[in-house]
N, C-alpha and C positions, 0 to 999 in steps of 0.2 A: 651179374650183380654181385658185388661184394657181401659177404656174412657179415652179421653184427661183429662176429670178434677180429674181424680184419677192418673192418669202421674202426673199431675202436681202438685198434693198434696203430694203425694210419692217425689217428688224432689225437693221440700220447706221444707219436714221433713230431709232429707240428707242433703241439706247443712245447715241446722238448727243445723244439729249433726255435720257435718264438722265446722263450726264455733266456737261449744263449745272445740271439739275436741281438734283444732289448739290451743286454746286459755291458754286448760291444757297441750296438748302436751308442746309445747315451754315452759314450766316451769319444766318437767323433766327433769332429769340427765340420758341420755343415756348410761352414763360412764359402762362400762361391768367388767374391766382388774382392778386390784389394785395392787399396787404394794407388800403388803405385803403377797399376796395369791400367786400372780404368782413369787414371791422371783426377778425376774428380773421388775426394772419401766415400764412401757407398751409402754412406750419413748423413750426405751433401747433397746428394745428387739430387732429387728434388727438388730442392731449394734453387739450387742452379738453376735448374729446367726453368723453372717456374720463373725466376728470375730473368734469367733469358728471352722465356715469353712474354713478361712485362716492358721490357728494354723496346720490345719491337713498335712494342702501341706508343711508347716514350718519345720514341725517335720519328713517327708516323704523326703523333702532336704534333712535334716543335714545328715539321714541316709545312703544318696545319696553320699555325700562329705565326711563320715567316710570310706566308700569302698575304696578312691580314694588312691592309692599305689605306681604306678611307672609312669612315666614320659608318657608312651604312654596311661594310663585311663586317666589323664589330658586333653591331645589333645584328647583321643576322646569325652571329657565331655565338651570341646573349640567349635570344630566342632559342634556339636549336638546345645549348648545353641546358637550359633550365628545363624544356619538354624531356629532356634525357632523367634529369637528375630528380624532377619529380614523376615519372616512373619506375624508375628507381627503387623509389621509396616507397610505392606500392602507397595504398587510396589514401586519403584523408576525411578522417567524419565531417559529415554535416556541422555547423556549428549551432552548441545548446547553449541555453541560460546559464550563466555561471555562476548565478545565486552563492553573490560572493557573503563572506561575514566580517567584519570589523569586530576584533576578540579581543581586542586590549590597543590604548592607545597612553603614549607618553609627552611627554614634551620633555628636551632637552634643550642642549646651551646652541641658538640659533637653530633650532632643526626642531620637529617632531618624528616619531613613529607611528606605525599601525600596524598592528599584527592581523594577517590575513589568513582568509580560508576561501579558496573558490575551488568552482570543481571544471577542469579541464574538457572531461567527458562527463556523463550524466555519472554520478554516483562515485567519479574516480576524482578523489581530493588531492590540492594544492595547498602548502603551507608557505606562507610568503611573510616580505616585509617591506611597508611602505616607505621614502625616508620622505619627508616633505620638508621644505627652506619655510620660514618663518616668513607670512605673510601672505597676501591673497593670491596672488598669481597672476594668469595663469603661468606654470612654469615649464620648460622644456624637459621631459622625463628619458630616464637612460634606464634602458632595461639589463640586468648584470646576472647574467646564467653562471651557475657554481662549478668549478673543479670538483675533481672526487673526492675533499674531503669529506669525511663520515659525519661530521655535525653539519653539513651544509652550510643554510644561513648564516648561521651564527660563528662559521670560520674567521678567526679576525683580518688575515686579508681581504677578505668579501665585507666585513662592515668598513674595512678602514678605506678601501676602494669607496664607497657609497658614504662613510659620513666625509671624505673630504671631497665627492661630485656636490652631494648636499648643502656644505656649508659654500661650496661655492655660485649657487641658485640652482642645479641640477637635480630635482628631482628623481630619484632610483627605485626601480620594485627588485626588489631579488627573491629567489622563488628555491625550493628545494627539489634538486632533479631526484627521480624515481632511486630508490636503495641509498638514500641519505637523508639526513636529519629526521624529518618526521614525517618521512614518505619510504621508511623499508615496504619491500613489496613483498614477501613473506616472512611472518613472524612465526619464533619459537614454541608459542603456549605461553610464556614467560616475559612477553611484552619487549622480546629481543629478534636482532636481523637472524633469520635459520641461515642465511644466507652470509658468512664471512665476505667481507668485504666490499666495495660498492660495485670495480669493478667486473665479479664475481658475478652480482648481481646482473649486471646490465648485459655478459656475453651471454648468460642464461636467457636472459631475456631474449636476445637475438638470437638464441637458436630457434625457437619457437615462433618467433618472430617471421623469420625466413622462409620455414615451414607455409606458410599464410601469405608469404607473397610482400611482406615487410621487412622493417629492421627493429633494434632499438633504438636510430637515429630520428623514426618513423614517429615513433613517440614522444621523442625527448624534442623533436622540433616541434611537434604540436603541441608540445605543455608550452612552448616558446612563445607559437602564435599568440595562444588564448590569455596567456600572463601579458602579453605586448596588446591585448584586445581591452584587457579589466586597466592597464597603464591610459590608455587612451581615452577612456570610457567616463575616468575620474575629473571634475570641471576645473580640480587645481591645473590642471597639464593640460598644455598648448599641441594637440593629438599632429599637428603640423612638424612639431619641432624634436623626432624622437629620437634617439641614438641606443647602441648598446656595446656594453663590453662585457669582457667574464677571459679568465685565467684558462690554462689547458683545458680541462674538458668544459669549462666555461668558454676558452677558446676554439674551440671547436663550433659548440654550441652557436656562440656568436658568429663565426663563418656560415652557419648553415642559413642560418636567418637573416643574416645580412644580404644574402645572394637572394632569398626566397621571399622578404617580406619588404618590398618597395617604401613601408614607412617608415622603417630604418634610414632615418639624413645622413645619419655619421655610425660610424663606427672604428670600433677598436679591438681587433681582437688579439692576444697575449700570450704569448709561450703556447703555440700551434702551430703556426702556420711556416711549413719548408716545402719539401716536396715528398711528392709520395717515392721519388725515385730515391732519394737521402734518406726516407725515412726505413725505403725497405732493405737499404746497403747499410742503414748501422742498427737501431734496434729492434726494428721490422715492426707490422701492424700488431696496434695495439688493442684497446678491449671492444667489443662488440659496437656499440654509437660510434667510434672512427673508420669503419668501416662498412662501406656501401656498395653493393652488392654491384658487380661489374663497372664499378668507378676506371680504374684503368683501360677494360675493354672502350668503354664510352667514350674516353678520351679528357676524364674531368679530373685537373690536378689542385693542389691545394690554392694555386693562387687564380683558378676558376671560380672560387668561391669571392675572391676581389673583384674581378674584371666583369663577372655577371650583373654584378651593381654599377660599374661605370657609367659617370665619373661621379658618381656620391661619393666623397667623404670618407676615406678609411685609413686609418693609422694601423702599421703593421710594430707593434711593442714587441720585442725579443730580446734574449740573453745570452751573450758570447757562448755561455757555458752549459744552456741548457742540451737536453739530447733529444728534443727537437730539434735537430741539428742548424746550426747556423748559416753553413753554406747555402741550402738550401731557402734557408728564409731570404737571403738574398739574390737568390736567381731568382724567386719568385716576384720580387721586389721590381726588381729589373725591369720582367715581363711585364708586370702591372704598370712600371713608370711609362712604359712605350705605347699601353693602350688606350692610357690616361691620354699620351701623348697625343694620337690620333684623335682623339675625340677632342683637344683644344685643354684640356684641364691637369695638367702634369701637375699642376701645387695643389692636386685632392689628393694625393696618395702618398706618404710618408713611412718612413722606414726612424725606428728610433733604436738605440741598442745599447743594453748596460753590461758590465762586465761581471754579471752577477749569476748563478745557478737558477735551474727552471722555478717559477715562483713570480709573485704578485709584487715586489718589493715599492719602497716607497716613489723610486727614480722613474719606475713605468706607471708605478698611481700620478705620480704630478705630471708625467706627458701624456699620459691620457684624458686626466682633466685639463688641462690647456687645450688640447685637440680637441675635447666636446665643447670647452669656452667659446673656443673660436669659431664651430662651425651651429653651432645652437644658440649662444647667447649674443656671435657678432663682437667677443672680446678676445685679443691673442694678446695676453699677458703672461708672465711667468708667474707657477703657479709654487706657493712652497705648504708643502704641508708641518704644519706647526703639532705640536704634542697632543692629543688627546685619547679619552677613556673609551674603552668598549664595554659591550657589555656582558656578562656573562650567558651562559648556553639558556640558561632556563629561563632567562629575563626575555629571550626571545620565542619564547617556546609558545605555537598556537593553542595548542592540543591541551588536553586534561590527563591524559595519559602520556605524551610524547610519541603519538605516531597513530595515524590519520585512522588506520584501518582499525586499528582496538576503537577508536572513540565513534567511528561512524558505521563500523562495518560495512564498508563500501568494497567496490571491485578494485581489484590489482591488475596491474597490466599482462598479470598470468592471464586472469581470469578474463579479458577484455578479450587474447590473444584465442582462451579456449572457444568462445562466443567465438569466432570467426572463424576457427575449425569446422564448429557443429554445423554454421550454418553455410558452409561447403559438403561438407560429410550429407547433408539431407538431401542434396541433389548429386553428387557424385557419385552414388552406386548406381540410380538409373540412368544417367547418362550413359554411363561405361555401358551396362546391359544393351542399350539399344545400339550402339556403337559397333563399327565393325574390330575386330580386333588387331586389324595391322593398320587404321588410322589409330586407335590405342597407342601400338607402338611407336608412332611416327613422333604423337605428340610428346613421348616420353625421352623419346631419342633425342628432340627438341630442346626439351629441359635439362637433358644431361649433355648436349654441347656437342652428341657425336653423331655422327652420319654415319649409317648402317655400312651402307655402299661404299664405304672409303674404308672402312678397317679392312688393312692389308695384312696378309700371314706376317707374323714375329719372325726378323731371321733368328736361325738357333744356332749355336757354338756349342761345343763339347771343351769343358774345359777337362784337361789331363787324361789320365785312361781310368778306367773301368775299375770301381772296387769290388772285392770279396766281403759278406757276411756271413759264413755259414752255406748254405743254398742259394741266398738272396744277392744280388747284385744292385750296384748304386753307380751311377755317374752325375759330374757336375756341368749343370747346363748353365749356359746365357742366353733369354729371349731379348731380342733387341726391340721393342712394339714400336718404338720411332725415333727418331736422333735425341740422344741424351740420354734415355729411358730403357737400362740397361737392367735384364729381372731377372736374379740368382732362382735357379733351383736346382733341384735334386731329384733326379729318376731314379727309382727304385724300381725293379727287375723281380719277381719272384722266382724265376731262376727257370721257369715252363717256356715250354718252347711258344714264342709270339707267333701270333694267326691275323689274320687280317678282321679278325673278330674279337680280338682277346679285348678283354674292356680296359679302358684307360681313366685312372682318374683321376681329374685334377682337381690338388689339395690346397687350399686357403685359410690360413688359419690368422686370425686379424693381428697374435701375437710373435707370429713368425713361422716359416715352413716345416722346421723341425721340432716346434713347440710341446707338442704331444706325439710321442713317438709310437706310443699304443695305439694310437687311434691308424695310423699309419700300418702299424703291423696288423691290426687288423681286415685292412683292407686286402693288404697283400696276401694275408692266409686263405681271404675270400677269393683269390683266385683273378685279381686284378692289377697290374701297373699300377704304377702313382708315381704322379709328376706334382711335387710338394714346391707349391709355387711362391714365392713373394712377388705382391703385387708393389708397384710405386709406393712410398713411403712408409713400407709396413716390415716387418721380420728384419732380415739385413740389411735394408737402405731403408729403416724407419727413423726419421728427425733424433730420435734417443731410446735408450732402456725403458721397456717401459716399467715405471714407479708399482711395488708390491703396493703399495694404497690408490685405490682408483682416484682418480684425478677428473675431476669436471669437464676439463676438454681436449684431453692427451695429450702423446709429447708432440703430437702433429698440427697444434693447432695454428700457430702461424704460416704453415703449407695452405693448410685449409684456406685462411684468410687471404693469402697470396694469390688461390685457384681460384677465389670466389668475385677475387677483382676483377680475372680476366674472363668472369662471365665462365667457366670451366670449372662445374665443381669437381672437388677429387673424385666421388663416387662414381661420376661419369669416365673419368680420366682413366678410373681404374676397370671398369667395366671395357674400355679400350680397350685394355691390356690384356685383359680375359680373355675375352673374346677373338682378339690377335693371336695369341697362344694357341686357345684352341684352332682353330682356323688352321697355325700350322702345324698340328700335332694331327691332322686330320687329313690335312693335306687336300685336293679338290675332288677327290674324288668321294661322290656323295653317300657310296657303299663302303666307305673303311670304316674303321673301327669303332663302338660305341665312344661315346665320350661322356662321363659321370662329373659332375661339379659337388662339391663339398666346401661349403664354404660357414666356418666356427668362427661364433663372437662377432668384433663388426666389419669381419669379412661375409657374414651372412647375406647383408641387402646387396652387395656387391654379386654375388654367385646368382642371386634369386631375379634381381634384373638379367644380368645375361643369359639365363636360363630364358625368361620371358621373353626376350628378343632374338634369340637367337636359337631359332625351331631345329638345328643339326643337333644340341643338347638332347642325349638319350633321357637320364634320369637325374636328378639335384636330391642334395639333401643341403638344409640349412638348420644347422647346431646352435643353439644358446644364443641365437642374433635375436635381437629385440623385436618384441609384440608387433609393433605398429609406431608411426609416424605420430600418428592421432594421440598412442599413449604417452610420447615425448611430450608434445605440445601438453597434453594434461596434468603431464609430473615435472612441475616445476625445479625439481630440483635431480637431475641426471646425471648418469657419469658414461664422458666417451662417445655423446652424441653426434656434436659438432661436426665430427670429419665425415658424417654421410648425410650431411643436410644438400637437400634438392631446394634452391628456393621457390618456392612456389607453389611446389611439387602437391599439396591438397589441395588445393583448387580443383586440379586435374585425376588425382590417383592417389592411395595408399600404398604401403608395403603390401598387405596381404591381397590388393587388387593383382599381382604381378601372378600369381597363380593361377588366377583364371585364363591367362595368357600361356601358363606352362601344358595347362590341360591340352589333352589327357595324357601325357607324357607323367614318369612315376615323378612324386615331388615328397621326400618326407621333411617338418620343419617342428624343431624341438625351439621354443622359444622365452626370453625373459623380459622384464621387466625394466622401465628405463635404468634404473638403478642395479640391474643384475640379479634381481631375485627371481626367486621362483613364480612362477603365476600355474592359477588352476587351469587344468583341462579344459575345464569349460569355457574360462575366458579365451582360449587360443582358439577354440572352438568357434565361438559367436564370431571374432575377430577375421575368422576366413570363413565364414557362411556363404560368402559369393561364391568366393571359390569354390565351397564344396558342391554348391547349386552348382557349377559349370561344370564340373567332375562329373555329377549327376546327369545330367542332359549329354554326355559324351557317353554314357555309360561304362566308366572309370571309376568308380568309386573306390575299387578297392586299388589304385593307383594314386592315390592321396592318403597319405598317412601323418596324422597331427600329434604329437604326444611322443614319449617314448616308448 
């Protein structure tokens, strides 16, 4: 046994070496990937994959829609895509009272208003506006859902679209979508959006959203329904004779309900519709409601939202210049003309197109209202829009406050989304309890897209030879986990002779493999390997730098959205990778050397799943990764969530259920708050009580370590 004064000599010569170490380490270029060896940028690569993988399901359509021959493959290709598409979207409420209110009423020159207030769900409000044609009726009403502008309603292409359907007998309600006008869905204190932006708003939404098993497209079509229910319900309007349009994310909006709500006659919808394949080869997916959760696995492209209403009545409005790309609108165009064609009715579907930038302009308001003339009032006239006034913001305003939730204190679709958590959370801990723990795993495995029995060892490459630190040694590796998917790291050596015992750890660190270089040496002083890993789109093949100000849904988040199309979310994808790695660092033989996972920041839920699945995992530590799933959904406002959303994933499990799965194997987990901050002991405490119950009952206790 050594003396204290040779301990403490030996540990004055270490960190003597750790100092010099650090001091040369941080002067290395950890860089592994180049882009002219790997022919794809290492910044790309992701993107590619992912791309790649979308192409397959692309090219597996068209083949799908070349079969399609007589009138009855149509309907069943109808049928089939709409059960897809509302599963999809996860449940829809019961429908309640809409206990609407009539808040101010005008009359204008040939037209009146009403300013409106209904509540979609019980207690969650809707600010809208009537336009009524002068005279009894009844009249054919056109429902018109809003782009992202920030005043909603009151955007003047949204009233000049409606007072020129109006003046021409077309009845309009237009309604304000969730984080606009007078519907922000969390305010300041100060009677302002906390939430910059509308889009902002709505991708928040949809992370929480997902979490539950929905979207925010989940919401924003149900305020659709229930505004097209209170449009129908009114004796001015002939509930027979309905149509709708609305601008980009009003076009959108109108795709979705067009395809979903059969009392849609006509429709129009306006600077949206190309294809998902254009749209993700120029400016890729856009904010949370455009995006639905395994849409390209499923097979459902933009002009599925046409051909599902076949042969109803749809006008596709577009703009040479907008970037919803135009090529795209007219492959769509195409497709749709040919299934019109099959079913007898090619002159329902129209293609219009002006030479103008994305937007509402006057040339798509007048073919849009001749299009609802025609197929609603039975008149195909040219339609010109002559001069007239709008009105300003607050002449439309329902509210006494301007925005629903100051004046009613009703629920927000935060609050709607957390209701849906809790009342999963109240049966998902006893479920799991009684549950065996490898059907646990299976279902989880499920969710994440990957099949245990099929991750095959990483092959590994040594790039160049072997460096010097001091004592310590480094080499640069490539693990290849599957075609395209090429993962820089760096083995570091403490310089002791390796045993087929010596421990290995593998390092994850969410801002890159060499991010923290202490944490690193201190591993190695502990007398362990470390293989300092970048997982798919993270460290050196992560989408960009990531921003010194945390960012809502990092530079990855249109990878995210890419993965999530193909039904593959990235968490899963990267838990592959993990897992492949380890596998071959381990080799088959079930006695080699321990394997340790470390996984900092929002590499955490990634190391803590594969831990949980993957019982050859000796011991895990997960660093500063977030609480729980549960406290996303409850913290409306997050930074960096999005790239490890599981859809669905509470229904079935939380983050800190994964534990109970690691027991009794050691697991230490230091953790934060969606926003990064600190949280108390206790709360990280309560949040793994199962866990620790399951520690307990293995008699591991002191094998679980929460806190630092």
């Amino acid at each position: 046994m050594l003396s204290c004064r040779v301990r403490k000599v030996v540990a004055l010569a270490v960190l003597a070496w750790l100092a010099v170490a650090s001091s040369v380490l941080a002067q290395v270029d950890f860089n592994v990937l180049t882009a002219e060896a790997d022919k794809v940028p290492p910044r790309k690569m992701l993107h590619a994959y992912l791309i790649g993988e979308s192409q397959k399901h692309f090219g597996a359509r068209r083949l799908e829609v070349a079969k399609l021959a007589t009138p009855d493959d149509v309907r069943k290709r109808q049928a089939m895509l709409r059960e897809r598409l509302l599963a999809a979207l996860g449940e829809f409420p019961a429908k309640t009272p809409l206990n609407p209110q009539i808040v101010g009423k005008e009359q204008r020159d040939g037209y009146r208003i009403e300013k409106l207030i209904y509540e979609s769900r019980p207690n969650h409000h809707v600010t809208a506006t009537l336009y009524l044609p002068d005279g009894k009726g009844p009249f054919p009403g056109c429902l018109m859902p809003i782009g992202h502008s920030n005043n909603g309603k009151a955007a003047e292409y949204i009233q000049r679209g409606s007072i020129l359907l109006v003046k021409n007998g077309i009845a309009v309600l237009t309604y304000d979508p969730i984080g606009q006008g007078e519907r922000k869905q969390l305010l300041d204190g100060l009677n302002k959006a906390a939430i910059p932006n509308s889009t902002n708003e709505h991708t928040l939404v949809h992370v929480g959203a997902m979490l539950v098993g929905q979207g925010t497209a989940t919401y924003r079509i149900w305020d659709g329904i229930r505004s097209l229910d209170y449009l129908a319900s009114r004796p001015e309007i002939d509930a027979t004779r309905l149509g709708c349009t609305g601008c980009s994310g009003g076009g959108t909006l109108t795709s979705y309900l067009m395809a979903l709500d059969d009392r849609i006659a006509c429709a129009a919808p306006s600077c949206y519709i190309t294809t998902l394949e254009r749209l993700f080869a120029t400016i890729g997916p856009q904010d949370g409601e455009q995006n639905i959760t395994g849409q390209v696995a499923l097979g459902i492209e933009h002009v599925d939202f046409i051909t599902m209403r076949a042969p109803r009545p749809t006008l596709l409005a577009t703009a040479t210049q907008d970037f919803f790309d135009i090529q795209g609108s007219w492959t769509s165009f195409r497709e749709a003309s040919q299934i019109y064609g099959i079913l007898g009715h090619s002159e329902r579907v129209n293609l219009v197109e002006y030479n103008t930038k994305h937007g509402y302009p006057k040339p798509q308001r007048e073919a849009v209202t001749r299009w609802m003339s025609r197929w609603l009032l039975g008149k195909d006239v040219p339609i010109v829009e002559t001069p007239f006034k709008t009105a300003k913001d607050a002449d439309l305003m329902c509210t006494r406050s301007g925005q629903v939730l100051e004046d009613f204190k009703g629920k927000s679709v935060f609050n709607i989304i957390a209701e849906y958590e809790q009342t999963y959370a109240k049966t998902r801990t006893d479920r799991l309890a009684k549950q065996a723990p490898d059907t646990t795993r299976k279902e989880i495995a499920s969710l994440l897209a990957i099949s245990l029995n099929d991750i095959r060892d990483a092959k590994m490459a040594t790039v160049g030879k072997a460096e010097n630190v001091g004592k310590m040694s480094f080499k640069r590796m490539i693990f290849e986990t599957e075609p395209g998917i090429r993962l820089p790291a760096i083995y570091f050596h403490t310089g002791a002779p390796a045993t087929a015992r010596t421990p290995l750890t593998i390092y994850c660190n969410g801002v890159g493999k060499t991010s923290d270089l202490s944490a690193i040496e201190r591993l190695l002083n502990a007398g362990q390997d470390v293989v300092a890993l970048d997982l798919r789109g993270m460290g050196e093949v992560a989408p960009g730098v990531p921003s010194a100000k945390p960012g809502h849904f990092g530079n990855d988040y249109k990878e995210t959205f890419l993965a999530l199309h193909l039904n593959r979310p990235l968490l899963g994808q990267r838990v592959f990778d993990l897992i492949s790695v380890s596998n071959a660092l381990q080799g088959k033989d079930t006695t080699s050397r321990p394997i340790h996972l470390v996984g900092v920041g929002s590499a955490g839920p990634i190391v803590l799943h594969a831990a949980a699945l993957d019982r050859r995992i000796t011991s895990t530590s997960v660093e500063d990764s977030v609480l729980s799933w549960a406290a996303v959904v409850r913290s409306p406002i997050n930074y960096n969530q999005m790239t490890n959303v599981v859809p669905g994933a509470l229904k079935v499990y939380d983050l800190p259920d994964l534990a109970s799965l690691v027991a009794p194997r050691r697991l230490k987990v230091t953790a934060v708050d969606p926003q990064g901050g600190a949280i108390p002991l206790a709360t990280l405490q309560d949040a793994y009580a199962s866990a620790r119950g399951a520690y307990a009952q293995q008699k591991a206790n002191d094998r679980l370590l929460l806190g630092r």
